[in-house]
C-alpha angles and dihedrals in degrees: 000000000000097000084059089061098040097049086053095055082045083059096037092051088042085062098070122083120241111265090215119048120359133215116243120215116326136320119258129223099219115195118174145148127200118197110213113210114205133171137312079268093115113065069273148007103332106229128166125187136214126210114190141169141176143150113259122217126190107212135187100220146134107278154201082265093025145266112003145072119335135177124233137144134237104268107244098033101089118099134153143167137203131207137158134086088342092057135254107299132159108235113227121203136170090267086189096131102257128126108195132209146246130032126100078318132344119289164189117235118224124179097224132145089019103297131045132317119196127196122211102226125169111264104178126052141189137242141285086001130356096188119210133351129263127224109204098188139283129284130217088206094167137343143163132280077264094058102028085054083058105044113019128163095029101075132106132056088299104061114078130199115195124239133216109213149152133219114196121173114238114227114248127195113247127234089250087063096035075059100044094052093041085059094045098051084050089056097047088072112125114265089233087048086067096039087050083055102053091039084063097050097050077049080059114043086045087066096051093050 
């Protein structure tokens, strides 16, 4: 019954608050799509659309500008997709947690339609709680002749796309349940688990005497 005692230390362990950067508020779980409208190149108006997701955290942290709340999201947890007049792709990005700053906002980079996407997320934040994230719009920083032919002129950091989106917190467990399971796992040990234990220890203590 060793893996009980060792996954309520884990618990145990889970309850302490990092002693470095702390997170601020709750995570968000972010879903959103943008549609892009281009030119009659297409045997009709061009249009592609992005579907993206990803999980938000708020951190207090030492910034770009110093110590205070930044945004950032949980690295992993950002996927896409595109699919319209330029074809279905996924859309890869370096889904390593960082927003970046500064453009006409402040960013994530995604390598989609051939060049480069970027989405307007909050950065700064502000105390005790900044709630949940905003997405400004979607960017068409930079593509190739296929998708300029499209969707000239609106191409570049000036020219915004709006996005439909939700951000909706994800429920955490508090310290007082990490606790709590961690006490309850403790007590599941077997009764003779626990005689065994103290057996041991009278076998112990008779040696040294």
């Amino acid at each position: 019954m060793k893996w009980s005692f060792a996954a309520g230390c884990l618990l145990f362990l889970c309850a302490i608050p990092a002693s470095a950067d702390s997170l601020v508020g709750p995570a968000y779980n972010v879903v959103g799509s943008v549609t892009f409208s281009g030119n009659n190149v297409c045997g009709g108006i061009c249009s592609e659309t992005v579907n993206f997701s990803f999980i938000f955290q708020w951190v207090d942290t030492t910034g770009i500008f110093g110590p205070g709340i930044y945004g950032s999201y949980i690295p992993g947890s950002f996927s896409a997709t595109q699919s319209g007049s330029m074809g279905s792709a996924p859309i890869t990005s370096l889904n390593d947690g960082h927003i970046y700053c500064c453009g006409p906002g402040t960013y994530i980079p995604l390598q989609a339609f051939n060049g480069e996407l970027d989405l307007d997320v909050s950065l700064f934040g502000t105390a005790p709680d900044p709630g949940p994230p905003t997405v400004s719009g979607a960017f068409l920083f930079s593509c190739n002749n296929e998708c300029f032919n499209e969707f000239a002129p609106r191409i570049g950091a000036s020219e915004e796309y709006a996005v439909t989106y939700t951000a909706t917190a994800v429920p955490e467990p508090s310290s007082v349940v990490l606790l709590a399971g961690a006490m309850l796992l403790l007590a599941a040990v077997p009764p003779s688990f626990r005689r065994r234990k103290r057996a041991r220890a009278k076998r112990t203590a008779g040696a040294i005497a």
